[in-house]
C-alpha positions in Angstrom: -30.7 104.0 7.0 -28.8 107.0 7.6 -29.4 111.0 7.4 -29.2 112.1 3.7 -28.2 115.2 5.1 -25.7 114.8 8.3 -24.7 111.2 7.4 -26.0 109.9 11.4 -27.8 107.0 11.3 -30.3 107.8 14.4 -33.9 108.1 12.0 -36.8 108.3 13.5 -39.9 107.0 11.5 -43.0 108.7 11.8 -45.6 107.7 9.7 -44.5 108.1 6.2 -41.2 109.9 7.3 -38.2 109.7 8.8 -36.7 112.0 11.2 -33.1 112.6 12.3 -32.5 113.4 15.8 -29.2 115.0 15.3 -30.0 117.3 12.4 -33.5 117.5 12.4 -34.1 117.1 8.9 -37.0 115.1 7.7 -37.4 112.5 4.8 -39.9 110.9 2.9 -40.3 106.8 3.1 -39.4 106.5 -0.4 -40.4 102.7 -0.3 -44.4 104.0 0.5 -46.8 103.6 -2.6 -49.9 105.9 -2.3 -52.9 104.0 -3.7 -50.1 101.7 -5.7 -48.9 104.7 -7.3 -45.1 105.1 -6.6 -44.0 108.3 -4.5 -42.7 110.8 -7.1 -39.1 110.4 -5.1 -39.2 106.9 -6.2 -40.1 107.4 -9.1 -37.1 109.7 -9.3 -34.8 107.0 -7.8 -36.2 103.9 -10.1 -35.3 106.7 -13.4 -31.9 107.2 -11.8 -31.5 103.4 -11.6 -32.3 102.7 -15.2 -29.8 105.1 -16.2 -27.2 104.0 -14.5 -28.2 100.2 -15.7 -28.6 101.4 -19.0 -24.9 102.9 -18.9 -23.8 100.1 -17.4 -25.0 97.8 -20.6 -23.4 100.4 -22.9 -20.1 101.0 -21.6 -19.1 97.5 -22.4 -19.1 98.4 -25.8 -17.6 101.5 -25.4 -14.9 100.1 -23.7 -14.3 97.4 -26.4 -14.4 100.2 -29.5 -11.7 102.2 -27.5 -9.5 98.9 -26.5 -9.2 98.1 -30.1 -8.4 101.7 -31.2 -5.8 101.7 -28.6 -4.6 98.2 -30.2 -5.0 99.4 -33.8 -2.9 102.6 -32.8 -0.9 100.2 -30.8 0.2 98.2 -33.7 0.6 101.0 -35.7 3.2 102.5 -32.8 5.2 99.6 -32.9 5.5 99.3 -36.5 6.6 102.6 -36.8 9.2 102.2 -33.7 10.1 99.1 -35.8 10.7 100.7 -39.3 12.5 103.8 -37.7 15.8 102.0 -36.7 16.4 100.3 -39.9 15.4 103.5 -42.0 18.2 105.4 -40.0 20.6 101.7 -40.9 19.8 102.2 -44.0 20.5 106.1 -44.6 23.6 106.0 -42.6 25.1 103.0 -44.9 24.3 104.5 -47.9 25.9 108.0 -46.9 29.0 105.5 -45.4 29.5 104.0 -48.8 29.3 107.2 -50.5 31.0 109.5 -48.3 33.4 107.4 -46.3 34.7 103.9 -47.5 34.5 102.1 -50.7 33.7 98.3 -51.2 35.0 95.7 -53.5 35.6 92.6 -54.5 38.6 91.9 -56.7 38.1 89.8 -59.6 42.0 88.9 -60.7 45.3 87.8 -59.0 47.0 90.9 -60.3 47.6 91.8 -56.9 48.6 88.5 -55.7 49.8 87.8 -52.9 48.8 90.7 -51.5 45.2 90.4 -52.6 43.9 87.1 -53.6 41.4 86.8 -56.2 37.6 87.0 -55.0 38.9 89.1 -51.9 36.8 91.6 -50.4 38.4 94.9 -49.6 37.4 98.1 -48.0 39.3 101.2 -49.0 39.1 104.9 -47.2 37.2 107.5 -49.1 39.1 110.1 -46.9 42.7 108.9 -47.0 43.5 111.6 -49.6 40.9 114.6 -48.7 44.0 116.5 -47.3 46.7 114.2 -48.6 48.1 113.1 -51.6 48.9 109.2 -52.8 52.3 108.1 -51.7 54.4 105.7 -53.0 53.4 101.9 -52.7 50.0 102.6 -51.5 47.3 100.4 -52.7 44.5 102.1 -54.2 40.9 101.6 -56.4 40.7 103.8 -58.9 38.6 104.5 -62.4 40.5 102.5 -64.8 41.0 104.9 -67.3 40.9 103.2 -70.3 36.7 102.7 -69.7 36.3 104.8 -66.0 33.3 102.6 -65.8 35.5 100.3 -64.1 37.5 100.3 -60.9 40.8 98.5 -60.9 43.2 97.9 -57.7 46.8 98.5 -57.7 49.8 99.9 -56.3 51.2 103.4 -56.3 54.4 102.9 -58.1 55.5 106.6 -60.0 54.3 110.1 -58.5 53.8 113.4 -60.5 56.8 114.2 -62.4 58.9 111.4 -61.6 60.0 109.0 -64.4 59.6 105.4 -64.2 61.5 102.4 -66.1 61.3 98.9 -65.9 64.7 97.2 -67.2 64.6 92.9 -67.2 61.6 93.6 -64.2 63.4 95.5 -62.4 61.4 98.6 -61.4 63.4 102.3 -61.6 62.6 105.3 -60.6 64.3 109.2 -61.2 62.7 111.3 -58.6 61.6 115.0 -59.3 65.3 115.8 -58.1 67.2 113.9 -60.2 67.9 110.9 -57.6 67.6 107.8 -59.4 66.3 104.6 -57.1 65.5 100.9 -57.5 61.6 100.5 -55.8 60.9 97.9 -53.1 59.8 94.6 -54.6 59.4 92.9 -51.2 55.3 92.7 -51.8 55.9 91.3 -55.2 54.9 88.0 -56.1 57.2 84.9 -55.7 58.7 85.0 -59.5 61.1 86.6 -61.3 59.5 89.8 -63.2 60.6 90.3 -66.7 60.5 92.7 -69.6 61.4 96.3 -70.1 59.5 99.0 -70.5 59.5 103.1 -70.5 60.8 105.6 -70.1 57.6 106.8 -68.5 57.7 110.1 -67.5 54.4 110.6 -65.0 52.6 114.3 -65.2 51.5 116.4 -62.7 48.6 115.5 -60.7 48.8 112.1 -62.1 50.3 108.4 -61.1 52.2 105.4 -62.5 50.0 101.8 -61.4 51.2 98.5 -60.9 50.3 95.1 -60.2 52.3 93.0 -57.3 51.7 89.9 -59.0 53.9 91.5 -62.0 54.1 89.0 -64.8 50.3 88.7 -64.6 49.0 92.1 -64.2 47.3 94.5 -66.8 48.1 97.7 -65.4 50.0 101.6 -66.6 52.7 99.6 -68.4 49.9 98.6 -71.1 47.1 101.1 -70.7 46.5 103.4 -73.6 46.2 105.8 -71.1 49.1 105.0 -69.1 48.4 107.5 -65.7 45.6 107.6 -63.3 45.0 111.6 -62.1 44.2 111.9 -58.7 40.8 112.9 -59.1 40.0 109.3 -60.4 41.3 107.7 -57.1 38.7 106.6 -55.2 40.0 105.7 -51.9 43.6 103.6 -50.1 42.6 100.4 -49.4 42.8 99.8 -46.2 41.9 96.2 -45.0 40.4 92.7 -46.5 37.0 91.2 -44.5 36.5 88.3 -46.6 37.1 85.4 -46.5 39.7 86.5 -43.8 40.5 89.7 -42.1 43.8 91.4 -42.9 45.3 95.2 -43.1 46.5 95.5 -46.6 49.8 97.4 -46.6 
C-alpha cells in the first residue's frame, strides 16, 4: 500500500492507521469495521465503487445509441457523396446539349453517302456564334416548312447568291456576278437530274441540299425554300454511331 499523499510505499501500521515515514502523513485502515459498522471512508469508497459500476453498465448502451447515430449519419454521408457526382453529370449534360452540341439521329438517306440512314451525329452549337455558314457545310436546322422538325443538309447557296440546277447540275452566280459550277464530289453515286430555279437566296438566309440528290426533299421543293440563319442549329461535326467518322 502506498502513501496517498507522497506516492512512497514505506506505511507504517499502527493500530487502525497507517503512517508514512517519508511524509508523515497519516491514514485510516479503511478495511477496519467498528462494531460491523463500516468506517465512514469506506463507506465513501464502496459509493464511489457503485458509481463507477453503475457507469460502467450504462455506457454500453450509450456507446451503442451513438455508434448507430454515427452509422445512420454515416449512411446518410455516403449517400449524399454518392448523389452529388451524378447530380453535377447530369446538370453539366443538360447545359452541354443546350448550350454546346446538338444530337441526332437521321431518319432518311438524303444525305447518303455522307450520312447513312439511322446515323447518329453530333453537331456544334458554337460553330456559327461569330461565324456565318459557308458553302458545303453540313448543318441541322428547323425545317421550315413545320420548325418542329430538324432536317440535315448541306449549305449549297449563301445570301444573295442565285442558285440553278440545269439536267442536275448545280449552278451558282455569286454576289459579284461570277457564275460557278458547285462541287459534286460528296454526291451520291448517280446521275442527278432535273432543273430547277432560278433561286435567288435573300439575305441572312440559305439554299439546302441533299447529297444523295435524286432522293432528297430539301430547298428545291420546300414551300419555304431558305433556311435564315437564326434557324441553324449547329455544323455537324462528326458521326458516333454505329461508327465514328468527321463529317466533312
Amino acid at each position: 500500500m502506498k502513501c496517498k499523499k507522497c506516492g512512497n510505499d514505506t506505511l507504517i501500521k499502527t493500530g487502525d492507521w497507517y503512517k508514512c515515514a517519508n511524509c508523515g502523513a497519516e491514514f485510516f485502515d479503511t478495511e477496519v469495521q467498528l462494531g460491523g459498522i463500516k468506517s465512514p471512508t469506506k463507506e465513501v469508497e464502496s459509493i464511489e465503487q457503485n458509481e463507477a459500476q453503475a457507469e460502467k453498465i450504462s455506457q454500453p448502451e450509450s456507446s451503442t445509441a451513438e455508434k448507430t447515430d454515427k452509422k445512420n449519419k454515416s449512411k446518410i454521408r455516403e449517400a449524399i457523396d454518392f448523389c452529388i457526382p451524378i447530380a453535377l453529370a447530369v446538370v453539366v449534360a443538360i447545359i452541354l446539349k443546350t448550350f454546346v452540341f446538338a444530337n441526332a439521329v437521321v431518319p432518311t438517306g438524303s444525305m447518303k453517302n455522307t450520312i447513312e440512314e439511322k446515323d447518329r451525329i453530333i453537331a456544334s452549337r458554337l460553330a456559327y456564334i461569330n461565324d456565318d455558314p459557308e458553302r458545303y457545310d453540313v448543318v441541322i436546322f428547323k425545317y421550315p416548312d413545320d420548325e418542329s422538325q430538324y432536317f440535315v443538309k448541306r449549305v449549297i447557296g449563301l445570301p444573295g447568291e442565285t442558285v440553278e440546277i440545269v439536267k442536275g447540275i448545280v449552278y451558282v452566280t455569286k454576289t459579284d456576278g461570277e457564275m460557278i459550277q458547285l462541287d459534286d464530289s460528296f454526291v451520291t453515286n448517280c446521275t442527278p437530274t432535273g432543273n430547277f430555279g432560278p433561286y435567288q437566296v435573300p439575305e441572312n438566309c440559305y439554299f439546302m441540299m441533299g447529297d444523295n440528290r435524286n432522293s432528297s426533299w430539301d430547298s428545291r421543293y420546300w414551300n419555304n425554300k431558305y433556311v435564315d440563319k437564326s434557324k441553324i442549329i449547329g455544323q455537324v461535326k462528326f458521326r458516333y454511331y454505329p461508327n465514328f467518322s468527321i463529317i466533312e
